[in-house]
BAFIVEX-45029 format. One record per residue (C-alpha): residue in three letters; x negated, y negated, z. Coordinates in pm, whole numbers, plus 50000, padded with zeros to 5 digits. Example, Ala and Ser with C-alpha at 12.3 -4.5 7.8 and 13.67 -1.06 7.14 Angstrom:
BEGIN
ALA	48770	50450	50780
SER	48633	50106	50714
//
This chain:
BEGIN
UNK	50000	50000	50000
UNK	49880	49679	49873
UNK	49768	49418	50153
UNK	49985	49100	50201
UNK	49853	48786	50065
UNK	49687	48619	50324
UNK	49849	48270	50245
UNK	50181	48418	50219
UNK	50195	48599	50570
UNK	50114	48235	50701
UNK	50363	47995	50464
UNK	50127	47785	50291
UNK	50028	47748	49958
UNK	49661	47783	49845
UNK	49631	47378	49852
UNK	49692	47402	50236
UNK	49470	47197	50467
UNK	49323	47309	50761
UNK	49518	47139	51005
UNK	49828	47274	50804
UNK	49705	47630	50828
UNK	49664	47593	51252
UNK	49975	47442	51199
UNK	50192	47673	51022
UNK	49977	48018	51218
UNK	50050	47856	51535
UNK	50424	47857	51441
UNK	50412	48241	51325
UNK	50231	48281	51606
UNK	50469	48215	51865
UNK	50762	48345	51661
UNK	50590	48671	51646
UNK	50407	48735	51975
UNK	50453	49106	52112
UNK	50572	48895	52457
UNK	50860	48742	52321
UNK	50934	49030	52097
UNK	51033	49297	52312
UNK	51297	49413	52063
UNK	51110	49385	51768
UNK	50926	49713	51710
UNK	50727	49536	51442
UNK	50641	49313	51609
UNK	50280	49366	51682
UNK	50162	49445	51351
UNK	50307	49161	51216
UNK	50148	48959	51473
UNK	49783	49153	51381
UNK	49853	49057	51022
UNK	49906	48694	51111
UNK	49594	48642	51335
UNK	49400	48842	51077
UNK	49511	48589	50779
UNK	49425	48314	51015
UNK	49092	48418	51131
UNK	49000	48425	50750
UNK	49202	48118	50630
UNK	49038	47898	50886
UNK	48670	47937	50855
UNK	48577	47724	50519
UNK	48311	47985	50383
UNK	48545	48310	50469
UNK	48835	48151	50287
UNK	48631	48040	49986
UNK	48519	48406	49930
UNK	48914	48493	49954
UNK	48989	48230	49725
UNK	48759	48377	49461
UNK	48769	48767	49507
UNK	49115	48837	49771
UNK	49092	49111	49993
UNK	48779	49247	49849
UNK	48574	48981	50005
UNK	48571	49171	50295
UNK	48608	49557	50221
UNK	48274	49547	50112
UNK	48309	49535	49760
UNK	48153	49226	49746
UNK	47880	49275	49944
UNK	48067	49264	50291
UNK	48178	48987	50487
UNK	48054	48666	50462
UNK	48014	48651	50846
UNK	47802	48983	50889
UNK	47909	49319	51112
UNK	48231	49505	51084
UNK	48587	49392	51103
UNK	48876	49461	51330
UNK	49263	49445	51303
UNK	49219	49691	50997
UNK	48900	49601	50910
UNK	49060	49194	50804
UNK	48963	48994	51129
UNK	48767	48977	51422
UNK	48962	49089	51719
UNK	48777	48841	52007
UNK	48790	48537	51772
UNK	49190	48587	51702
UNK	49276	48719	52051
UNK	49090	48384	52111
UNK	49253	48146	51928
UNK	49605	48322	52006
UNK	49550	48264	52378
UNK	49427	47905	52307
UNK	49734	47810	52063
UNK	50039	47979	52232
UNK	49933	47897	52580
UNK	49660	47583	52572
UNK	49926	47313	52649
UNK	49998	47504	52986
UNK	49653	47577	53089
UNK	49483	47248	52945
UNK	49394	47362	52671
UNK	49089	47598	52752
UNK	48849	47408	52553
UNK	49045	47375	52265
UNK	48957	47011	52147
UNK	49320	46853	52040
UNK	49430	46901	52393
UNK	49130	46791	52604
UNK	49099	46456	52399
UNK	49248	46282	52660
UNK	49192	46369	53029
UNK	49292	46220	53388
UNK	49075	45996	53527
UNK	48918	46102	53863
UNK	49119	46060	54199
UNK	48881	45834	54437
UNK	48872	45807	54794
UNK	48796	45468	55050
UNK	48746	45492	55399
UNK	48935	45219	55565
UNK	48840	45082	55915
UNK	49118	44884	56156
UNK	49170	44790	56512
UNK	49404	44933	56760
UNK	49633	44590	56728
UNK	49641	44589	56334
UNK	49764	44955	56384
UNK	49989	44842	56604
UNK	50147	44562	56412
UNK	50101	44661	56077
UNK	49832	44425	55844
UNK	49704	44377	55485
UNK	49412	44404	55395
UNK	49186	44337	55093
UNK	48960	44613	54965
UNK	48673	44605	54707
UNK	48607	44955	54516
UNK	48401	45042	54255
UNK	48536	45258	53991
UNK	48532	45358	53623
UNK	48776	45123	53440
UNK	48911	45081	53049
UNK	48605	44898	52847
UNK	48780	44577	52745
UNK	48589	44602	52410
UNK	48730	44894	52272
UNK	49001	44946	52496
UNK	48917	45268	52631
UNK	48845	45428	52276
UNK	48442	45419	52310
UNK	48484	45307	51939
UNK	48340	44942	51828
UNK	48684	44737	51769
UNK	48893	44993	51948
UNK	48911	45198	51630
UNK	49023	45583	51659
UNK	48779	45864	51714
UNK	48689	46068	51405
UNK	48811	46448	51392
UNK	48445	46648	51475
UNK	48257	46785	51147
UNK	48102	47097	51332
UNK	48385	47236	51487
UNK	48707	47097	51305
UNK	48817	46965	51578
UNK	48849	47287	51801
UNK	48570	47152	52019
UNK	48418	47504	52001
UNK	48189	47677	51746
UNK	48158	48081	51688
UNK	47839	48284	51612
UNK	47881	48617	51496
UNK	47550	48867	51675
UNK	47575	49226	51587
UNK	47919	49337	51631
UNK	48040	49029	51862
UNK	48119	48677	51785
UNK	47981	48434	52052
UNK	48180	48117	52130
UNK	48012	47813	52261
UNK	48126	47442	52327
UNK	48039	47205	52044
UNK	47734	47085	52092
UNK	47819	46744	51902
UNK	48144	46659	52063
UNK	48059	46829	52359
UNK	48423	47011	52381
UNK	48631	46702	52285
UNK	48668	46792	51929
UNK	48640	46439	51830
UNK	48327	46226	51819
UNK	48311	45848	51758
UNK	48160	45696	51441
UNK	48062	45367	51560
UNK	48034	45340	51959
UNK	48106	45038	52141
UNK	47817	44787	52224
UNK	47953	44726	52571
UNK	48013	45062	52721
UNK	47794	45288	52474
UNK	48108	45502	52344
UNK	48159	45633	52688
UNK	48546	45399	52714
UNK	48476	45334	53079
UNK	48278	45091	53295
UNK	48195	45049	53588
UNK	48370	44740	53763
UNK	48467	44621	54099
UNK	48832	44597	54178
UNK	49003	44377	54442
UNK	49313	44568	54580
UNK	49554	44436	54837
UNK	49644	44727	55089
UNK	49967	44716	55307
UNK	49889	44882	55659
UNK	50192	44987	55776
UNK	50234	44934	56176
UNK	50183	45263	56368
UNK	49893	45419	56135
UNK	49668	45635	56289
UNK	49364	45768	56250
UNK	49360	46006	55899
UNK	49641	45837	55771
UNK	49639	45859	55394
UNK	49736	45553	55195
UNK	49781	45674	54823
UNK	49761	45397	54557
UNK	49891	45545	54203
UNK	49703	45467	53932
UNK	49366	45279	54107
UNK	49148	45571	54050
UNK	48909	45584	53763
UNK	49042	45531	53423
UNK	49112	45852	53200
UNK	48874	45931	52946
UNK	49020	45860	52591
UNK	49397	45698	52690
UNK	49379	45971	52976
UNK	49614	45864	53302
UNK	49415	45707	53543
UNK	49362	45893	53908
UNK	49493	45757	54219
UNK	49288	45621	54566
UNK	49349	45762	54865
UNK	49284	45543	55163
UNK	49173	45724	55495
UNK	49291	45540	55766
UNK	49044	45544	56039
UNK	49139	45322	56402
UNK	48838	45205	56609
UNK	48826	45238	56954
UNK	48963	44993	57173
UNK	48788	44864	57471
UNK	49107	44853	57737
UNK	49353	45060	57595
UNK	49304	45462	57526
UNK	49571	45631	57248
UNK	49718	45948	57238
UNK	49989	45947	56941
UNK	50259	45717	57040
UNK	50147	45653	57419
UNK	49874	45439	57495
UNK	49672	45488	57843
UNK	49499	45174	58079
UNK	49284	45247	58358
UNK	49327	44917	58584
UNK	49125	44931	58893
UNK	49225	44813	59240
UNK	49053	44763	59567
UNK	49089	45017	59896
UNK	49315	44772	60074
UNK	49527	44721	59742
UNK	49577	45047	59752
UNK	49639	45098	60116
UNK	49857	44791	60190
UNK	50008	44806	59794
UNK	50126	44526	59601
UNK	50131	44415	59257
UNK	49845	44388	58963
UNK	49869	44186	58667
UNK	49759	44462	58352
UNK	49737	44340	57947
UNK	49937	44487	57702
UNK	49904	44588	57313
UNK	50135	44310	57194
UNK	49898	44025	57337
UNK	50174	43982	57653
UNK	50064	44058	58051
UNK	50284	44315	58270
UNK	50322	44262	58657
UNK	50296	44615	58815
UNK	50400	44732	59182
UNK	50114	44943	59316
UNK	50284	45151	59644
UNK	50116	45180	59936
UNK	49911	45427	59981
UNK	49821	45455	59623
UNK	49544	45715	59549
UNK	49297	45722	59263
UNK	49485	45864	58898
UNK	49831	45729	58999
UNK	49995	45667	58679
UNK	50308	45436	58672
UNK	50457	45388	58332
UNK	50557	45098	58145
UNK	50869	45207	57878
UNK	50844	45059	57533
UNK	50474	44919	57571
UNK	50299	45155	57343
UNK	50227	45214	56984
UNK	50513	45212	56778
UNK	50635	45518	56469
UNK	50474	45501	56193
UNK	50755	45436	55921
UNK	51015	45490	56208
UNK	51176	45345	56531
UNK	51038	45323	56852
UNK	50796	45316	57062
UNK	50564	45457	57239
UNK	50510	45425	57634
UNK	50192	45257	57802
UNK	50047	45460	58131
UNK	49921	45266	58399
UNK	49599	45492	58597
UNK	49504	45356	58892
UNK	49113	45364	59008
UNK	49050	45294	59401
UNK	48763	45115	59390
UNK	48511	45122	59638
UNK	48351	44843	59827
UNK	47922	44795	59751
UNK	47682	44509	59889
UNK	47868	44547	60208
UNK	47709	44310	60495
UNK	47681	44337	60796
UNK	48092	44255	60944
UNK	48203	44425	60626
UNK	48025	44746	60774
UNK	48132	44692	61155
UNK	48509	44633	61042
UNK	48528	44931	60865
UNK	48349	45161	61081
UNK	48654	44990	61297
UNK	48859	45100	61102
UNK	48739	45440	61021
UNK	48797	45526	61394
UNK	49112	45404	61413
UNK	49279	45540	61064
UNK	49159	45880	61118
UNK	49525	46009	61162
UNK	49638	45831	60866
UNK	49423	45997	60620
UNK	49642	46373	60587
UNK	49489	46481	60261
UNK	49133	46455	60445
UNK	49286	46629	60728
UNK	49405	46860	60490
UNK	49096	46974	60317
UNK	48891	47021	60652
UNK	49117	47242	60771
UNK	49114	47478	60530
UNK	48704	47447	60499
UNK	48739	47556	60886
UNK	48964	47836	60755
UNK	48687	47922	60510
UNK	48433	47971	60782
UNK	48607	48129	61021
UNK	48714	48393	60724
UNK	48371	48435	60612
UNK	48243	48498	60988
UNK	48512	48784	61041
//
C-alpha cells in the first residue's frame, strides 16, 4: 500500500510556509491525539502518520529531498536520509524529535512552553522583595511611607523591545523560531537551546543604544507605601505590578514589603497586648497609692497601686494596646509592677529601717511562709 502524501496528511499545499505547516500539524495534532481519541481505534496511527509528515515537512533540507524524490528520500533509495541513522514511526520520522514537538505543541501553552520559542518570547518580570523598618507608634497608628527600590524597568528607548526605535524582534534564522536546534548522533537526535537566541526564538536586528537589546534598565523608583495601623512584624505588603519589568512586553512582578517593628524602649508587644514595667518604691508599695504610667497613643494613665503590692503585679488598662490589623479593637496594656529597692542609704535611712525591720516582722507572711517550710526541710532531712 502506497504511503500517504506527506503534504496531504497535514492540509497544505506544496507552497506551504513553515509557520503554516506548525500551523496546520499542530491542528491535526490535537484533533488526532490517542488522549482525546479514546474511541477512535485509528487513532494512533493516524497520529504516527501526522508527526511523521511533520518531522519531514519542517526541517528545510529533509523536505527539499521530499520535494524532489517523495518517499524515496528516505527508504534509502536515494542514498538514505538526509539526516543520517535509521528512522522510526515506519521507518518516516524520528520518534524523540516528534514525541518532542507533540508534547511541546499540544501542551506548551500549559506548561510555558518548555523551551519552545513562540511561547517564552515574553516572560514575567521577577517578583522583588524590601525590607521595611517602623516604630511601635507608626504600627500603632497606621503611616505612609516613601520607599526607594531599585529594579529592572521598560527602556524608554525602545519601549521594552531591546530593538533601536522600538521596532519588533526578528523571527531567529537558526532555529525558526523554536528556540531549540536538533543534532542527529548515531541513532539519537540531541536537542539543545539555540545558541543565538538563547531559547527565545527571536533575536533583535538592531539593539537599542540605551539598554544594549536587553529592554530593561536599571532605575530607581519612588513608591508611596500605606502602613496600615496594627502591622506587625512579617507583615507582607504586596504592591502589584512594582517588580521588575517582563522581558519582551512580559507582566511585570510584584514587591513584597516585609514589615519589620523595632523595639520600643517602654512598651513590650505581644500581638494585640502591649506590656510596661513601671517601677515603684518599697513604701509605694507598702502604703499603695497611685503612679502616673505613658501610654501608646502619646496620653498618661493614673494607676491605683494596692497596698501591699509585690514585685510582677500586673493591673490592666482595657483598650490601651495595639489595635487589629484591618479590624476593630484593641488590644489591652499590662501594667508590671517592680518594688524597687532603696541604695546609697545613709546613715538614718539605715537606723529607720533596721526600725522597722524589727517591728514589721509579723507583717511580712510570705517570708514567714518560706522559713517555715525551709525548717520543715531540715527537720525532714535530719529524720
Amino acid at each position: 500500500m502506497a504511503k500517504p502524501d506527506f503534504y496531504d496528511l497535514l492540509g497544505v499545499n506544496r507552497s506551504a510556509s513553515a509557520d503554516e505547516i506548525k500551523k496546520a500539524y499542530r491542528k491535526k495534532a490535537k484533533e488526532l491525539h490517542p488522549d482525546r481519541n479514546s474511541d477512535n481505534p485509528n487513532a494512533e496511527a493516524q497520529f504516527k502518520e501526522i508527526n511523521e509528515a511533520y518531522d519531514v515537512l519542517k526541517d528545510p533540507e529533509r523536505k527539499a529531498a521530499y520535494d524532489r524524490f517523495g518517499h524515496a528520500a528516505f527508504d534509502g533509495g536515494m542514498g538514505g536520509a538526509p539526516r543520517g541513522g535509521p528512522q522510526g514511526f515506519g521507518g518516516g520520522g524520528d520518534f524523540a524529535s516528534a514525541f518532542s514537538d507533540v508534547f511541546e505543541d499540544l501542551f506548551g501553552d500549559f506548561v510555558g512552553g518548555r523551551g519552545g520559542g513562540g511561547r517564552s518570547r515574553a516572560s514575567r518580570g521577577s517578583d522583588l522583595r524590601y525590607n521595611l523598618r517602623v516604630t511601635l507608634e507608626e504600627a500603632y497608628s497606621g503611616t505612609r511611607k516613601t520607599i526607594r527600590v531599585p529594579r529592572l524597568s521598560e527602556c524608554d528607548g525602545c519601549n521594552g523591545s531591546g530593538a533601536e526605535g522600538g521596532a519588533e524582534p526578528v523571527t531567529c534564522p537558526t532555529c525558526s523560531g523554536m528556540g531549540k536546534v536538533r543534532a542527529q548522533q548515531g541513532f539519537f537526535t540531541v536537542e539543545r537551546t539555540c545558541p543565538t537566541c538563547g531559547g527565545a526564538g527571536q533575536i533583535v536586528k538592531n539593539p537599542c543604544k540605551s539598554c544594549g537589546g536587553a529592554g530593561r534598565k536599571e532605575k530607581e523608583a519612588n513608591l508611596s507605601v500605606n502602613i496600615p495601623a496594627g502591622v506587625e512584624t512579617g507583615t507582607r505588603i504586596r504592591l502589584s505590578g512594582e517588580g521588575e519589568a517582563g522581558l519582551r512586553g512580559g507582566p511585570a512582578g510584584d514587591l513584597y514589603i516585609f514589615v519589620n517593628v523595632a523595639e520600643h524602649a517602654l512598651f513590650k508587644r505581644d500581638a494585640m497586648n502591649l506590656y510596661c514595667r513601671v517601677p515603684v518604691s518599697v513604701t509605694r508599695a507598702a502604703l499603695g497609692g497611685e503612679v502616673e504610667v505613658p501610654t501608646i497613643d502619646g496620653g498618661r494613665s493614673r494607676v491605683k497601686v494596692p497596698a501591699g503590692s509585690q514585685s510582677g503585679k500586673q493591673m490592666r488598662l482595657r483598650g490601651k494596646g495595639m489595635p487589629a490589623l484591618r479590624g476593630a479593637g484593641h488590644g489591652d496594656m499590662l501594667i508590671e509592677l517592680a518594688v524597687e529597692t532603696p541604695v546609697n542609704l545613709t546613715a538614718r535611712q539605715k537606723e529607720l529601717l533596721e526600725e522597722f525591720e524589727k517591728l514589721s516582722a509579723e507583717n511580712n507572711p510570705e517570708t514567714s511562709g518560706f522559713f517555715d517550710k525551709v525548717k520543715g526541710f531540715w527537720d525532714g532531712m535530719k529524720g
